[in-house]
ROLUM-689443 format. One record per atom (N, C-alpha, C): x, y, z. Coordinates in pm, whole numbers, padded with zeros to 5 digits, always signed. Last residue first. Layout:
BEGIN
XYZ;...
END
This chain:
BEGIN
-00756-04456-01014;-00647-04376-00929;-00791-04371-00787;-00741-04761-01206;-00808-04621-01206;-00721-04526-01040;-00612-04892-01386;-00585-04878-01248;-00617-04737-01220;-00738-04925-01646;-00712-05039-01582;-00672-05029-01473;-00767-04643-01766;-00881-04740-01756;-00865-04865-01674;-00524-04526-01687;-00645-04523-01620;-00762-04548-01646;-00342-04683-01835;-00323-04671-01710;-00465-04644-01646;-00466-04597-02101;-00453-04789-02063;-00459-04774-01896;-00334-04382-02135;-00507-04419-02140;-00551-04487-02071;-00070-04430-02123;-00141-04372-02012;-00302-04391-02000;-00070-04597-02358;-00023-04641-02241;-00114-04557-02140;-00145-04412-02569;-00226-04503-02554;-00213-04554-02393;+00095-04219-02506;-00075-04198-02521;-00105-04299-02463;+00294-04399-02611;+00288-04358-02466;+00152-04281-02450;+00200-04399-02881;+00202-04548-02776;+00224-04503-02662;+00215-04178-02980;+00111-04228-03003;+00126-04307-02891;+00511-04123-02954;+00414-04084-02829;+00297-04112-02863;+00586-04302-03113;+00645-04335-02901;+00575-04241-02877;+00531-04225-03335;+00451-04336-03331;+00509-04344-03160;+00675-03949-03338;+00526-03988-03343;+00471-04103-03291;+00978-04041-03336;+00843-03953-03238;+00726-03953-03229;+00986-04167-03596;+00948-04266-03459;+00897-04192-03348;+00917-03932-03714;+00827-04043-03784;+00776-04161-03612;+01098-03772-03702;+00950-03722-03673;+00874-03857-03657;+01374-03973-03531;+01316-03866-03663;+01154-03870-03622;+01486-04025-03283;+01570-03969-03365;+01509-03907-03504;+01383-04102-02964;+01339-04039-03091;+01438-03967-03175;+01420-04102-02689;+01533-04096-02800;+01510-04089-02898;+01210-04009-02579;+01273-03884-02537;+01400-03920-02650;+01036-04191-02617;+01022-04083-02724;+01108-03974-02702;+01201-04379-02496;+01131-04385-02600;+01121-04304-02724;+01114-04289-02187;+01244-04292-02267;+01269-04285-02419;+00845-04324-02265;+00891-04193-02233;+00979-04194-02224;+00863-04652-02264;+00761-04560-02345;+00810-04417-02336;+00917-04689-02024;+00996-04698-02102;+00965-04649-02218;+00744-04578-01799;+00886-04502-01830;+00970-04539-01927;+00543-04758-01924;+00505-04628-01923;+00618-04547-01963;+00648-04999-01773;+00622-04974-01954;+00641-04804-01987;+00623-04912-01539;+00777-04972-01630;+00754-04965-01769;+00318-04876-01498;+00418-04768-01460;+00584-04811-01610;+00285-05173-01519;+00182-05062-01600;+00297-04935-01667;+00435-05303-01291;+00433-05341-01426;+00426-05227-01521;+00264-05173-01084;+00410-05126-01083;+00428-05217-01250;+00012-05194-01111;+00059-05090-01128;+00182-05059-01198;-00027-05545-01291;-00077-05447-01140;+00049-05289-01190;-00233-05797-01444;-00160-05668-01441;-00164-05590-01293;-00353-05964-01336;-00277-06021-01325;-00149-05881-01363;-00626-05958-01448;-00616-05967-01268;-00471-05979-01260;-00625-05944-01738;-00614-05840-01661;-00613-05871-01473;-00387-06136-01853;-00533-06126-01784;-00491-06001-01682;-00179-05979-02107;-00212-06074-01984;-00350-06048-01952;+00057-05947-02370;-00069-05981-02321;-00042-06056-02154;+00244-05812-02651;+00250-05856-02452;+00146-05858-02434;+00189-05830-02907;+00290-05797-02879;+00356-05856-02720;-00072-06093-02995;-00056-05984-02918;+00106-05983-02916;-00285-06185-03185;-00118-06196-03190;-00099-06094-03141;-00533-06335-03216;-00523-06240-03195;-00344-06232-03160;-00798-06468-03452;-00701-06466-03388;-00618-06334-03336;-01113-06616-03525;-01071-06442-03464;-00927-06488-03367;-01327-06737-03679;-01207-06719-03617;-01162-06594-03613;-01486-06769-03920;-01541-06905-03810;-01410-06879-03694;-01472-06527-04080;-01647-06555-04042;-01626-06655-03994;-01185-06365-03909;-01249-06432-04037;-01390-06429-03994;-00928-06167-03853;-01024-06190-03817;-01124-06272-03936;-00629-06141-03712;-00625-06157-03811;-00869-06185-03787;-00447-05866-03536;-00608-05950-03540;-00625-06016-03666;-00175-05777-03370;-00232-05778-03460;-00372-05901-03469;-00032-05505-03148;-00005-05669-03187;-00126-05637-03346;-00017-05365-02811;-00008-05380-02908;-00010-05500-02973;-00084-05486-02534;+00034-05399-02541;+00064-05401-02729;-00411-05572-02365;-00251-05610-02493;-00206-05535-02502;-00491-05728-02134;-00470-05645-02123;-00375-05663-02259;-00868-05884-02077;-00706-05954-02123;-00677-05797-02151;-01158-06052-01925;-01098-05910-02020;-00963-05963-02023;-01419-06219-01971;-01325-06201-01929;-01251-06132-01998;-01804-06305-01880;-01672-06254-01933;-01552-06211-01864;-02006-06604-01983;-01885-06529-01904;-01793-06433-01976;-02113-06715-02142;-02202-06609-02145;-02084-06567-02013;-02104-06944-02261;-02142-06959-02177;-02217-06880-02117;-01925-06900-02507;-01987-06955-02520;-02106-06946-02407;-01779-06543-02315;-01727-06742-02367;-01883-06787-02420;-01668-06277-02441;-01724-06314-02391;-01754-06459-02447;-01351-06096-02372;-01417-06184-02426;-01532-06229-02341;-01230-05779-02448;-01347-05820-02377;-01353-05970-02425;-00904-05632-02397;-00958-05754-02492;-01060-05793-02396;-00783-05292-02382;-00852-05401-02317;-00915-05526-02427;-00460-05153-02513;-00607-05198-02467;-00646-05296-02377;-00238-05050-02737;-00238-05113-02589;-00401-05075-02565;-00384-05170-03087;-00285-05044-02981;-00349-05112-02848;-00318-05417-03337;-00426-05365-03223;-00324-05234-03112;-00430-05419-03716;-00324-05367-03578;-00420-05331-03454;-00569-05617-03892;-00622-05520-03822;-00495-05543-03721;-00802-05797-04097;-00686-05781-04076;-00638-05641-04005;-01141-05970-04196;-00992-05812-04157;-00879-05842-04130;-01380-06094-04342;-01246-06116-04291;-01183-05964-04237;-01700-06034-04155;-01665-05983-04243;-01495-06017-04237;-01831-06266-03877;-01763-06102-03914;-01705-06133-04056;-01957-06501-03786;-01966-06434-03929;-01921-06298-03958;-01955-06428-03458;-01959-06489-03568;-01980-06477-03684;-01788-06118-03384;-01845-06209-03383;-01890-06311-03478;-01683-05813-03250;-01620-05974-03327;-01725-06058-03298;-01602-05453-03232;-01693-05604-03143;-01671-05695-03293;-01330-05239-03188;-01417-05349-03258;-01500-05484-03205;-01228-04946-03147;-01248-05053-03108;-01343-05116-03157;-01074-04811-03378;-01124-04816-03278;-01160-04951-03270;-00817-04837-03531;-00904-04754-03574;-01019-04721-03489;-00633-05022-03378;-00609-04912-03391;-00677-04799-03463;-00856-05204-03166;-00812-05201-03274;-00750-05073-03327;-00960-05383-02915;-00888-05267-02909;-00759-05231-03092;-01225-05572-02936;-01075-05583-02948;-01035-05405-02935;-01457-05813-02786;-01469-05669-02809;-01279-05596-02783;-01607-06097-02900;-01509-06026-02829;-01449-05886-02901;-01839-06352-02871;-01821-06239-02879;-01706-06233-02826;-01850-06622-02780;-01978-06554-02889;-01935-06419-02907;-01605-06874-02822;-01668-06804-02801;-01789-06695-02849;-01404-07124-02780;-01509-07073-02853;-01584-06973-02747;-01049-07096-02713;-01168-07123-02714;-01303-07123-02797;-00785-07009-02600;-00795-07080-02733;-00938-07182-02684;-00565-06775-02488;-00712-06799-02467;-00691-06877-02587;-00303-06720-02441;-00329-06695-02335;-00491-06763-02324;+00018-06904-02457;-00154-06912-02546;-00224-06887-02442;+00314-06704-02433;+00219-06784-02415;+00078-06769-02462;+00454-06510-02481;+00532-06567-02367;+00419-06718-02379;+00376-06374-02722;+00553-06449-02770;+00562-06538-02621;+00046-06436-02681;+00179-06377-02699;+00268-06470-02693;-00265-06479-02839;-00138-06544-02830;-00063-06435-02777;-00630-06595-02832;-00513-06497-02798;-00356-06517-02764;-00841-06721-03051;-00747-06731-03020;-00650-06618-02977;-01151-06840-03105;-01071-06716-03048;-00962-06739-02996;-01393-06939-03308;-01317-06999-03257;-01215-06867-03181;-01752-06886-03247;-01655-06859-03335;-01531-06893-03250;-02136-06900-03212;-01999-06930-03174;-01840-06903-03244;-02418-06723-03281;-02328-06790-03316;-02227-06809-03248;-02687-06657-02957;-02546-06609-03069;-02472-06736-03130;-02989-06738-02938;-02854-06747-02889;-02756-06720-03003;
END
């Protein structure tokens, strides 16, 4: 049986997960990263994704983040999401509002730099769209 490790998922609205768990598979801006006990420390930006956790128990449950950051140790894995939710709890029309704001976004883009990074994130967004509300 797998080690345990402490997991914490936060946004600015609320503590969405603060458990133990044996695993969780993060949406990291270099790719995606499996977590588990005794991981190596990091520190790590996350882009809009899916958050896999899997509990002590052997349940899993996914969480939707809108960017943020992972601080990650060998007894903890915190996670400081920008906007987070359980994924049963995202639905289209939400998804969509980001989306158009994301593409406002890059339509005000005033230098190469923030163009880049609003359409990196409106990327990601649409990705997000059809991994999580498939068509």
């Amino acid at each position: 049986m797998a080690d345990n490790f402490n997991l914490e998922l936060v946004s600015p609205e609320r503590l969405l997960l603060s458990e133990k768990v044996s695993e969780v598979v993060i949406p990291a801006t270099e790719g995606e990263m499996t977590v588990m006990a005794n991981h190596a420390p990091v520190m790590t930006t996350l882009k809009p994704g899916v958050v896999t956790v899997k509990d002590a128990a052997g349940k899993t449950t996914r969480y939707v983040v809108f960017g943020g950051f992972a601080d990650i140790t060998p007894e903890n894995c915190t996670l400081l999401a920008e906007s987070a939710v359980p994924m049963e709890e995202l639905d289209r029309e939400k998804l969509m509002k980001r989306i158009e704001a994301a593409k406002a976004e890059f339509a005000a883009a005033l230098n190469y730099e923030h163009r880049t990074q609003a359409e990196n994130y409106l990327a990601e967004l649409t990705r997000l769209n059809g991994i999580v509300m498939p068509a």
